[in-house]
BALOBA-1460 file (C-alpha; in Angstrom, 3 decimals):
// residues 151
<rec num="1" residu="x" x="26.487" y="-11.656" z="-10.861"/>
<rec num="2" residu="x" x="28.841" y="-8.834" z="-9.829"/>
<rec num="3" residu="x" x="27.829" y="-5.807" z="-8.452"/>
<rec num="4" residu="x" x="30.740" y="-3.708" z="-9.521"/>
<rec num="5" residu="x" x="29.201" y="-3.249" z="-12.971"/>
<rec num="6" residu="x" x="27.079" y="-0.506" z="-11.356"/>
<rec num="7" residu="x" x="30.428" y="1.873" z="-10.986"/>
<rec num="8" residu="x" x="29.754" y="4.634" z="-13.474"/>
<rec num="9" residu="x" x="26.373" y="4.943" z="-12.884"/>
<rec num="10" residu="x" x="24.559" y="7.784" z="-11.189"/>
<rec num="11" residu="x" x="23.165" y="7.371" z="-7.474"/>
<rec num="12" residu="x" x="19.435" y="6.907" z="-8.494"/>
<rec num="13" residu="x" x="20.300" y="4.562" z="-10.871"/>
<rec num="14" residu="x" x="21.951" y="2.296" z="-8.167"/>
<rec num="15" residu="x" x="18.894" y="3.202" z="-6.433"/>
<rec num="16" residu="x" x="16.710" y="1.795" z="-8.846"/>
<rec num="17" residu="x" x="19.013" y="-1.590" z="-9.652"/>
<rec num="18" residu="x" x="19.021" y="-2.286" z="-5.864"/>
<rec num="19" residu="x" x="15.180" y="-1.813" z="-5.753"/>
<rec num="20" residu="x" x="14.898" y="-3.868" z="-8.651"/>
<rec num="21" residu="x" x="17.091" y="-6.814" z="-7.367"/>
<rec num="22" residu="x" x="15.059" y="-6.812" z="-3.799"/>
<rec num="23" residu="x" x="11.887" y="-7.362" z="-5.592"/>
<rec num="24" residu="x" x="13.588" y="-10.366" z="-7.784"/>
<rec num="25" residu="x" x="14.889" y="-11.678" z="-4.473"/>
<rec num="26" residu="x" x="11.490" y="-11.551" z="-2.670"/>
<rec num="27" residu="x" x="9.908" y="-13.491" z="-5.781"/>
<rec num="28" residu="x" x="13.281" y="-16.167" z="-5.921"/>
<rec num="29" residu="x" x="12.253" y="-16.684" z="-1.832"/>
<rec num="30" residu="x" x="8.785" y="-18.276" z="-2.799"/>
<rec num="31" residu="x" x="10.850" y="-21.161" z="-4.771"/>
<rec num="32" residu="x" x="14.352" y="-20.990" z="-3.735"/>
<rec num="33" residu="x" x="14.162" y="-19.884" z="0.087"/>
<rec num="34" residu="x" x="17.803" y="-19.174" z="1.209"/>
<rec num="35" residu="x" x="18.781" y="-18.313" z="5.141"/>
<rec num="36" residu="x" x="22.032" y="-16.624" z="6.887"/>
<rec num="37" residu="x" x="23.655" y="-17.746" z="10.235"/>
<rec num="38" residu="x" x="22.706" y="-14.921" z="12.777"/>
<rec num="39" residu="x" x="24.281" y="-14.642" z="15.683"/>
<rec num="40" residu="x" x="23.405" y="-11.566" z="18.136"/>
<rec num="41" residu="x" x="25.895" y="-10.022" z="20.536"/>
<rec num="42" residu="x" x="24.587" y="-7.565" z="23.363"/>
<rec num="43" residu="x" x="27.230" y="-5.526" z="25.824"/>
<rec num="44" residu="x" x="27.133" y="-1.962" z="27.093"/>
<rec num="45" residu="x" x="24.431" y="-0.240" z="25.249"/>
<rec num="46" residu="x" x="25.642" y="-2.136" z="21.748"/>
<rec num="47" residu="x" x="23.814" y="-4.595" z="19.673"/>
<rec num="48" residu="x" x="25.856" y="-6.676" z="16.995"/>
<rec num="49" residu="x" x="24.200" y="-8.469" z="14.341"/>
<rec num="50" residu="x" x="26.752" y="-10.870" z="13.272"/>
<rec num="51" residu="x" x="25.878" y="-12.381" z="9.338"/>
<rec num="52" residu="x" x="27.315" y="-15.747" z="7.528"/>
<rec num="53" residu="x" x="26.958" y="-14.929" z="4.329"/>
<rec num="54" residu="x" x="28.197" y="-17.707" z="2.247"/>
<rec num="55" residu="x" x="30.074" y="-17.368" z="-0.645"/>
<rec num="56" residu="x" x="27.829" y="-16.705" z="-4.331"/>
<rec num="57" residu="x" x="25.141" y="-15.488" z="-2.455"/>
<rec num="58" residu="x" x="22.990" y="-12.038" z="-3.622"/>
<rec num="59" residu="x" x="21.368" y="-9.989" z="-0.915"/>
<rec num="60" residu="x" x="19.238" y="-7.059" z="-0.147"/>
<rec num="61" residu="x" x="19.929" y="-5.213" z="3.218"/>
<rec num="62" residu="x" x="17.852" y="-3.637" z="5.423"/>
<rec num="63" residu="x" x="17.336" y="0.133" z="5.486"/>
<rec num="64" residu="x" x="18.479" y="1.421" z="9.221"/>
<rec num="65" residu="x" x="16.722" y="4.626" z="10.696"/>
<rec num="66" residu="x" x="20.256" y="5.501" z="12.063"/>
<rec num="67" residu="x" x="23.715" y="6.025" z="11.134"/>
<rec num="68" residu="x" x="25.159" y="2.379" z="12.497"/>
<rec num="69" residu="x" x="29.174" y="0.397" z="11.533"/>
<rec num="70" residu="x" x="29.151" y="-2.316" z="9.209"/>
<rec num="71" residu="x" x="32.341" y="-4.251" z="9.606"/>
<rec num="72" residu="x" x="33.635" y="-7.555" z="7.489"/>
<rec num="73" residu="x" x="34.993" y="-9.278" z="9.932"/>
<rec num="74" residu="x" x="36.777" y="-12.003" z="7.413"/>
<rec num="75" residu="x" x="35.958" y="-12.610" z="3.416"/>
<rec num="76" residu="x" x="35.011" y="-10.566" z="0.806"/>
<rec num="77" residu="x" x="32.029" y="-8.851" z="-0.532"/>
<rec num="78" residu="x" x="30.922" y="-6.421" z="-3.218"/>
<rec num="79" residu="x" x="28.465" y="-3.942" z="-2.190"/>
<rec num="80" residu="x" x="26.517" y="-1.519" z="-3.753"/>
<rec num="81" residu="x" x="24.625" y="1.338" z="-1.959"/>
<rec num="82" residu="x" x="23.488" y="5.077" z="-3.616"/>
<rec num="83" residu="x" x="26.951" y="6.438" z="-2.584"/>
<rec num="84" residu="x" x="29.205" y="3.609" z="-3.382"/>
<rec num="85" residu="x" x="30.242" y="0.492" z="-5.571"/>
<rec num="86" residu="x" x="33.024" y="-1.392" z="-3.960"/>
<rec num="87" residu="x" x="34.441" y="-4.190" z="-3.048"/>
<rec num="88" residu="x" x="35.360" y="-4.946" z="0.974"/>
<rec num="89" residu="x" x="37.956" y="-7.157" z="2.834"/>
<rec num="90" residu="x" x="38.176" y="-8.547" z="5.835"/>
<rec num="91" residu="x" x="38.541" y="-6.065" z="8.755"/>
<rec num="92" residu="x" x="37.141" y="-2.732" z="6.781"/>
<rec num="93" residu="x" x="34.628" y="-1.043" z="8.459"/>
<rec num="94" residu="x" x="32.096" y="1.025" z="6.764"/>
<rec num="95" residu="x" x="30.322" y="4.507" z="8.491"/>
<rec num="96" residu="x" x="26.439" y="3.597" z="7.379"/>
<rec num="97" residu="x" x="23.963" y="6.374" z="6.661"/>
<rec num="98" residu="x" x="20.529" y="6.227" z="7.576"/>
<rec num="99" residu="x" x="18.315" y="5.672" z="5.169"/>
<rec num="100" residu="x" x="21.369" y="3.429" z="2.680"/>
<rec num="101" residu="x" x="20.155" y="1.177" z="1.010"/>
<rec num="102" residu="x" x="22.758" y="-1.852" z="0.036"/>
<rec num="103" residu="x" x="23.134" y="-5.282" z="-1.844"/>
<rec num="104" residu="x" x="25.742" y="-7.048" z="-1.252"/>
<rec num="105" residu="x" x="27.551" y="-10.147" z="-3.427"/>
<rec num="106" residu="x" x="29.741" y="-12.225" z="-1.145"/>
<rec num="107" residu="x" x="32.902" y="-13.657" z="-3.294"/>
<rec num="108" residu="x" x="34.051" y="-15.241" z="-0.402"/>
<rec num="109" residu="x" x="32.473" y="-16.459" z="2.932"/>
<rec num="110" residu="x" x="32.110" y="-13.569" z="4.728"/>
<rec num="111" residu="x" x="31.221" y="-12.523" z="8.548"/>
<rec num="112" residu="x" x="29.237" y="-9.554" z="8.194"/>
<rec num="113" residu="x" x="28.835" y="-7.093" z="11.825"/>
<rec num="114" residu="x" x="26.016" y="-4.475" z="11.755"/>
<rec num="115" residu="x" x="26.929" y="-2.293" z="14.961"/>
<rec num="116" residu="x" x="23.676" y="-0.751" z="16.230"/>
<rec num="117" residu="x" x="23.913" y="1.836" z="19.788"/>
<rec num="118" residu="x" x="20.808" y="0.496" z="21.809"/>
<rec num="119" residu="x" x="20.399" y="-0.383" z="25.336"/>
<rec num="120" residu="x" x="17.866" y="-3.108" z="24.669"/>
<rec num="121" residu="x" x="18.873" y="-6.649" z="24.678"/>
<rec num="122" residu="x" x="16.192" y="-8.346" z="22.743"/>
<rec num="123" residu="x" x="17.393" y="-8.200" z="18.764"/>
<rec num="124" residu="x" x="13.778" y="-8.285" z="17.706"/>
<rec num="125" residu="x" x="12.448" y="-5.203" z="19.458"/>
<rec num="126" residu="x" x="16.103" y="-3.067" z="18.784"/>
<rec num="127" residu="x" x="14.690" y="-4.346" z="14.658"/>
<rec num="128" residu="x" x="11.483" y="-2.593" z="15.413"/>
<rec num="129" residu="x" x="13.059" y="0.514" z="16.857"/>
<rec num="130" residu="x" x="16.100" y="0.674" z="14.621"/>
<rec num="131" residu="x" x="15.253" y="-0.735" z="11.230"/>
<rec num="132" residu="x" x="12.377" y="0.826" z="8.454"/>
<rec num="133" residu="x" x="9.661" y="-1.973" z="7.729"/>
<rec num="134" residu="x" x="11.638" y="-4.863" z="9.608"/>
<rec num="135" residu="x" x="10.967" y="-8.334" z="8.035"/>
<rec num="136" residu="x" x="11.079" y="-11.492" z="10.138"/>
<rec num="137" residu="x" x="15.201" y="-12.483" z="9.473"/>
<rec num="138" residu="x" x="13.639" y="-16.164" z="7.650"/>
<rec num="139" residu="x" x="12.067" y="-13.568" z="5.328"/>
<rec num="140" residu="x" x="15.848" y="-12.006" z="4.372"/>
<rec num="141" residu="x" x="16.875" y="-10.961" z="0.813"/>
<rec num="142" residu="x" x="18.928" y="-12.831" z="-0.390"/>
<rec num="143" residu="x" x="19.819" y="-16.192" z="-2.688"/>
<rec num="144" residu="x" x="22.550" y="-18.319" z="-2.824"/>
<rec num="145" residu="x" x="24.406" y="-18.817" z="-6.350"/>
<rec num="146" residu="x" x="23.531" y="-22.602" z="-6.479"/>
<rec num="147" residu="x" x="20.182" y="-21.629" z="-6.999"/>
<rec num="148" residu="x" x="20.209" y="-18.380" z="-8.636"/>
<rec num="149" residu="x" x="19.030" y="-17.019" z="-11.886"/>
<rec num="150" residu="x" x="20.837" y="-14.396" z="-14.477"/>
<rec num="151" residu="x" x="19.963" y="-11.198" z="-12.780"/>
């Protein structure tokens, strides 16, 4: 599965693709649950969402209600929003728009930050503030390659 085979097309295109593959994930969860290693980080007003997300695996992100940072902190990771179709390396950060929408395909273990402003310090309730139609994080998009289908 590679992601990059959406450069070329037009935004709602990518739109649609990255629709498409969230409702494939959600029915692959049923049969073939999957799970990241979270680990939250609180200081000063900022909320880190910190994401293992293990090599071969496919995922849907969240769509954020503000602009927020997405950094890699190590690996790599294609990524596919309405605005872009890259690839990212460890230590790029990326300037998220509210409203993106993004998959991701991790190539390599990667440690995935989402940098949220909030002076909360419970993750759930910054979710419910921050994030449009939060799931529960055992209820994430994604599937590891091991397991996973032709998309």
């Amino acid at each position: 599965m590679t992601l990059l085979a959406l450069k070329g097309s037009t935004p709602a295109e990518r739109v649609e693709a990255i629709q498409n593959l969230a409702t494939y994930l959600l029915s692959m969860e049923k049969t073939h649950p999957a799970s990241l290693e979270l680990t939250e980080h609180f200081c000063n007003g900022v909320y880190i969402r910190e994401l293992l997300i293990p090599a071969g695996t496919t995922l849907v992100g969240e769509e954020h209600l503000e602009d927020h940072l997405c950094i890699v902190l190590e690996g790599e990771i294609e990524i596919a929003s309405d605005d872009t179709v890259r690839t990212m390396y460890g230590g790029e950060i990326l300037i998220s728009k509210a409203g993106t929408k993004r998959a991701g395909y991790a190539i390599q273990d990667t440690r995935w930050l989402v940098v949220i402003a909030s002076d909360k310090t419970d993750g759930e309730e910054i979710r419910q503030e921050k994030i449009k139609n939060p799931r529960d994080f055992g209820d994430k998009l994604c599937h590891s390659h091991s397991q996973q289908q032709q998309l």
